[in-house]
C-alpha positions as CSV (number, residue, x, y, z in Angstrom):
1,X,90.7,150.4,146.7
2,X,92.7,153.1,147.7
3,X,92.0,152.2,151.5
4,X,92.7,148.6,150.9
5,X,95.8,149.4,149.6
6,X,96.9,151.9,152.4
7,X,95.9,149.3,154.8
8,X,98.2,146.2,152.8
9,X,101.3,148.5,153.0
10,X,100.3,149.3,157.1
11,X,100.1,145.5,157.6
12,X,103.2,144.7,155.3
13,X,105.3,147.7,157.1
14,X,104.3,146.8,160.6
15,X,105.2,143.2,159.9
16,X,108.5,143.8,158.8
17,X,110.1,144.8,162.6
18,X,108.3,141.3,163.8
19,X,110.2,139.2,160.3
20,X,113.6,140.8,161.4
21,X,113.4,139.9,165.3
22,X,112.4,136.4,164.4
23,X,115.2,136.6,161.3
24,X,117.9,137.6,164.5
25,X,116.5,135.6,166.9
26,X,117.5,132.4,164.2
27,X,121.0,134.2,163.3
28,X,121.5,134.7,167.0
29,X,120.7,130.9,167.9
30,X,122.6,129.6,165.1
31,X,125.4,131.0,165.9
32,X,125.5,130.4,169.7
33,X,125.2,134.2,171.0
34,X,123.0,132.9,174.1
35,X,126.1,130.5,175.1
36,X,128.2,133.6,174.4
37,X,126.4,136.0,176.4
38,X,125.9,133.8,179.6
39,X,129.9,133.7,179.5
40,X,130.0,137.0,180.6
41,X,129.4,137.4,184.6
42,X,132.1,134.8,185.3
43,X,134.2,136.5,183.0
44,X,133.9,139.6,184.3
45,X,133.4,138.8,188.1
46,X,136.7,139.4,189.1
47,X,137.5,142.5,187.3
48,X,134.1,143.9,189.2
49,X,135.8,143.3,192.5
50,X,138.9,144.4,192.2
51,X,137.2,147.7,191.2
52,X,134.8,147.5,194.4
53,X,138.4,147.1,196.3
54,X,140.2,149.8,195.2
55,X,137.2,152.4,196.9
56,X,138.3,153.4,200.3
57,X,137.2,151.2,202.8
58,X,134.9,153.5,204.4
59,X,132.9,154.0,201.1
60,X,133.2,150.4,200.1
61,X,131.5,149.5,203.1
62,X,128.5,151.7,202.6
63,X,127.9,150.8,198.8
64,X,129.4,147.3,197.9
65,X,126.3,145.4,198.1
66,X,124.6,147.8,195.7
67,X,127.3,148.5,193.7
68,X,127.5,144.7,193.1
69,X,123.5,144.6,192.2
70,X,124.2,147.2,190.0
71,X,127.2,145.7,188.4
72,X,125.4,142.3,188.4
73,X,122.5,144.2,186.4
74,X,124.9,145.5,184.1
75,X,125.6,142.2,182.9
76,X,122.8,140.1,183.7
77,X,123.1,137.5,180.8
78,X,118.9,137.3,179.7
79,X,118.0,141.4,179.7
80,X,121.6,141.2,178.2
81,X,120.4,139.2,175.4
82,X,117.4,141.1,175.2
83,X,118.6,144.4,174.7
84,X,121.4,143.3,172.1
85,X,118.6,141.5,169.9
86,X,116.8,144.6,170.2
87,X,120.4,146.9,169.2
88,X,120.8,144.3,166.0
89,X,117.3,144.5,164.6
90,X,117.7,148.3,164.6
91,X,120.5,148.7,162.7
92,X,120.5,145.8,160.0
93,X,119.9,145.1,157.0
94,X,117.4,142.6,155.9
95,X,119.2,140.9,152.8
96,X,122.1,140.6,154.5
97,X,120.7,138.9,157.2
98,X,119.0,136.4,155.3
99,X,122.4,136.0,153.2
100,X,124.1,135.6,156.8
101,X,121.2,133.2,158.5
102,X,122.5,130.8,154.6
103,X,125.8,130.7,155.9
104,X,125.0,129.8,158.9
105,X,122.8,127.1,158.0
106,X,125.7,125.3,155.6
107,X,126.7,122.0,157.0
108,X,130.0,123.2,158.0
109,X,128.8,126.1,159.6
110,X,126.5,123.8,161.9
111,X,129.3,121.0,162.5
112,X,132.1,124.2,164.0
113,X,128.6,125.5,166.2
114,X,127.8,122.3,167.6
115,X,131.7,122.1,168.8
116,X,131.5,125.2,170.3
117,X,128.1,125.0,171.9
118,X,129.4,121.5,173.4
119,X,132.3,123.7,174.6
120,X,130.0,126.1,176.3
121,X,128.6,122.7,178.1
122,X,129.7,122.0,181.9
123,X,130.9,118.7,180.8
124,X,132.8,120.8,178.1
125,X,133.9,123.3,180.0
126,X,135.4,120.5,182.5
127,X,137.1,118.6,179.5
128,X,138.6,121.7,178.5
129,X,140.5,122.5,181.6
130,X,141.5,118.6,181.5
131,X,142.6,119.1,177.6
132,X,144.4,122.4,179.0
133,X,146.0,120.6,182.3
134,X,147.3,117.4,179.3
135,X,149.0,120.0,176.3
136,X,151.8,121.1,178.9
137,X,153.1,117.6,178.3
138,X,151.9,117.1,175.1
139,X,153.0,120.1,172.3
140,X,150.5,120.1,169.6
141,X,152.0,120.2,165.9
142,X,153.2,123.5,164.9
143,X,150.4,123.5,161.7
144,X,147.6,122.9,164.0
145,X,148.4,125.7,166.1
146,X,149.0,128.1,162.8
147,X,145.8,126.9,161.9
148,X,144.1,127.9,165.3
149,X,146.2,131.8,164.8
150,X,144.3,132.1,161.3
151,X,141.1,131.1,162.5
152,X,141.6,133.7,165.4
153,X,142.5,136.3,162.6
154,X,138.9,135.3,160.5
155,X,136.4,135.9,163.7
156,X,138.1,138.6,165.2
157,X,138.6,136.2,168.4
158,X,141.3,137.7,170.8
159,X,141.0,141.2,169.9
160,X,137.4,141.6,169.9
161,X,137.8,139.5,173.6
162,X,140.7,142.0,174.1
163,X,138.3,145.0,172.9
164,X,135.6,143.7,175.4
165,X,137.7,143.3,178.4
166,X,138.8,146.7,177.6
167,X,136.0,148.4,177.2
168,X,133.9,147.2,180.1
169,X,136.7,148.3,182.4
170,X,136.2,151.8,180.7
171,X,132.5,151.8,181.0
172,X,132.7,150.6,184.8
173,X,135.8,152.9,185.9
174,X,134.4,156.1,184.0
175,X,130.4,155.3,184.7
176,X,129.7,153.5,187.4
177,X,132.4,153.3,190.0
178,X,134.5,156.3,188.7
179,X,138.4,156.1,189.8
180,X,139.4,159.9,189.7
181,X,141.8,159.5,187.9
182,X,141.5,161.9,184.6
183,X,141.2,161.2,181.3
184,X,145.3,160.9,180.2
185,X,145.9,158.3,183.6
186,X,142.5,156.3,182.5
187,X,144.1,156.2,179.0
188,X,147.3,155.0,180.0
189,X,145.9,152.4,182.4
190,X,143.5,151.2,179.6
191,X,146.6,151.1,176.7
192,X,148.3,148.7,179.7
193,X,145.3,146.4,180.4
194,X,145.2,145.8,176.7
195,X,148.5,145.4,176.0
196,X,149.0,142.5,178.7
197,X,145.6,141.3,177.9
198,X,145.9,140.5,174.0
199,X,148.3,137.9,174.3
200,X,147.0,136.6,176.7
201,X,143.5,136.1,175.0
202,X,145.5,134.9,171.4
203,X,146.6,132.3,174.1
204,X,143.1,131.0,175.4
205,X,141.4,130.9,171.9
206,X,144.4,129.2,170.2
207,X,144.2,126.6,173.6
208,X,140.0,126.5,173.5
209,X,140.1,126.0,169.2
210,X,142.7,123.5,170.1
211,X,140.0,122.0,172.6
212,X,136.9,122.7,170.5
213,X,138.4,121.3,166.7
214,X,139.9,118.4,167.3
215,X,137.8,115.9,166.0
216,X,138.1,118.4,162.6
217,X,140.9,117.5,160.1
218,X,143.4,120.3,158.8
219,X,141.3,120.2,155.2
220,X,138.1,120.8,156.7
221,X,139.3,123.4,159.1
222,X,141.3,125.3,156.5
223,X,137.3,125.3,154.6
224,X,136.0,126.7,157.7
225,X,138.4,129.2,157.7
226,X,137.9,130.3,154.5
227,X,133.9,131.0,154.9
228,X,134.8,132.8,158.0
229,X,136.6,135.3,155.9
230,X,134.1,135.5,153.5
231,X,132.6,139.2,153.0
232,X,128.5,137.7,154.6
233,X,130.5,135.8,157.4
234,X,132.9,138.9,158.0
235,X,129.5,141.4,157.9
236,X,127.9,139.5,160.0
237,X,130.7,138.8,162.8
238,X,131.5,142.5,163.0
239,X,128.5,143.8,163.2
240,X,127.7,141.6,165.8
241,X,130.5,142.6,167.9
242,X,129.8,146.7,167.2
243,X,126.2,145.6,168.8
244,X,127.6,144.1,171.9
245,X,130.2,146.7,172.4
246,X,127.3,149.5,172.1
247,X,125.3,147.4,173.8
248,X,127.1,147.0,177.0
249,X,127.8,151.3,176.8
250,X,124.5,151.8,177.0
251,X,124.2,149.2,179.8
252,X,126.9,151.1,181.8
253,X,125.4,154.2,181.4
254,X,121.9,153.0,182.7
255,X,124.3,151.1,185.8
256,X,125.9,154.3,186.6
257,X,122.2,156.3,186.6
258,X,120.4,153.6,188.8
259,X,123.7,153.0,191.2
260,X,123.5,157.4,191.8
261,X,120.2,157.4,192.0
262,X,119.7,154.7,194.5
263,X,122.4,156.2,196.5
264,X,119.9,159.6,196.5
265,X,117.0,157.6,197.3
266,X,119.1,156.7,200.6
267,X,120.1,160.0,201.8
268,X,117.9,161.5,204.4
């Protein structure tokens, strides 16, 4: 008996890692993180160059194309995915999960996803910079907008996409195509980036919410915003926005070892 009951609590322990991937991999399609994550390289692409161009021309010459392999890794949306699923399950707590994976099952949870996901679409993304191209003639109503600034406020939205901008120039200045600049000038330069990046992303996500909600009335949005800022929907937004910020450090610091040691691996 005592065997079989040593060998019940191996099976039920070794189980458990397998429930909680399959318990994130719901919570994580439910609430659009693939979309979210495949956003990333275009998003990034531009601050990745202008970091390539600011090496001296000589260097660039000899290590852009596997600096940009390298930086392409760094980002690359499916190991991405992978290795934050795999950064959640190991910090998280069962019950709250499953009190998370309720919320985001509620009908009004799934109506706001399907918004976004469509958003995420090409069509989408093609209506939206129509939509965006329309409202300079057309002002929306002052409430509407208020409404968009609260809803920012609930899911983190432009600082956490202020955070992530900010934090991936650290991780690719410091790790893998260091500047030489020292720590007080990286500082400085990274207080600047976010300071004339934050309004610009409260900008975008009051324009995309604009884009995404409108075929949800005031009532129904202001209900929405108030399950956002409920303590399950807060847990689970933040934590998963800790994960991806950790996530993409540990990412970095991986880039910065394979970009060094394939530059070794070419020396004579």
């Amino acid at each position: 008996m005592r065997l079989l009951a040593l060998a019940l609590c191996a099976s039920q322990l070794a189980a458990q890692p397998v429930q909680l991937a399959v318990l994130v991999e719901e919570a994580f399609q439910l609430s659009g993180v693939r979309n979210q994550v495949q956003q990333l390289p275009g998003q990034f692409q531009q601050q990745f160059e202008e970091q390539i161009g600011k090496l001296p021309a000589a260097q660039r010459e000899k290590t852009a194309p596997l600096l940009r392999k390298v930086l392409n890794d760094f980002i690359e949306p499916e190991s991405l995915y992978r290795q934050l699923k795999i950064n959640f399950i190991a910090n998280i707590e069962a019950k709250k999960l499953q009190a998370a994976i309720e919320w985001l099952r509620s009908p009004i949870a799934r109506r706001m996803q399907k918004l976004e996901d469509y958003a995420y679409s090409r069509e989408g993304k093609q209506k939206l910079e129509q939509f965006a191209a329309d409202i300079q003639s057309t002002t929306p109503a002052p409430q509407r907008v208020n409404l968009m600034r609260d809803l920012d406020q609930a899911v983190n939205g432009s600082a956490f996409a202020t955070d992530l901008l900010v934090e991936v120039a650290r991780d690719v200045t410091e790790k893998i195509v260091p500047s030489g600049a020292s720590a007080k000038e990286l500082n400085r330069d990274l207080a600047e980036l976010r300071g004339a990046s934050h309004p610009m992303m409260v900008n975008m996500f009051i324009l995309q919410s604009l884009f995404m909600y409108q075929p949800v009335i005031d009532e129904e949005l202001k209900q929405y915003i108030t399950a956002r800022r409920s303590e399950i929907a807060q847990w689970y937004t933040r934590r998963l926005q800790e994960t991806l910020l950790r996530t993409l450090s540990m990412r970095a610091a991986k880039a910065a070892a394979d970009f060094k040691g394939a530059g070794a691996a070419k020396r004579p």
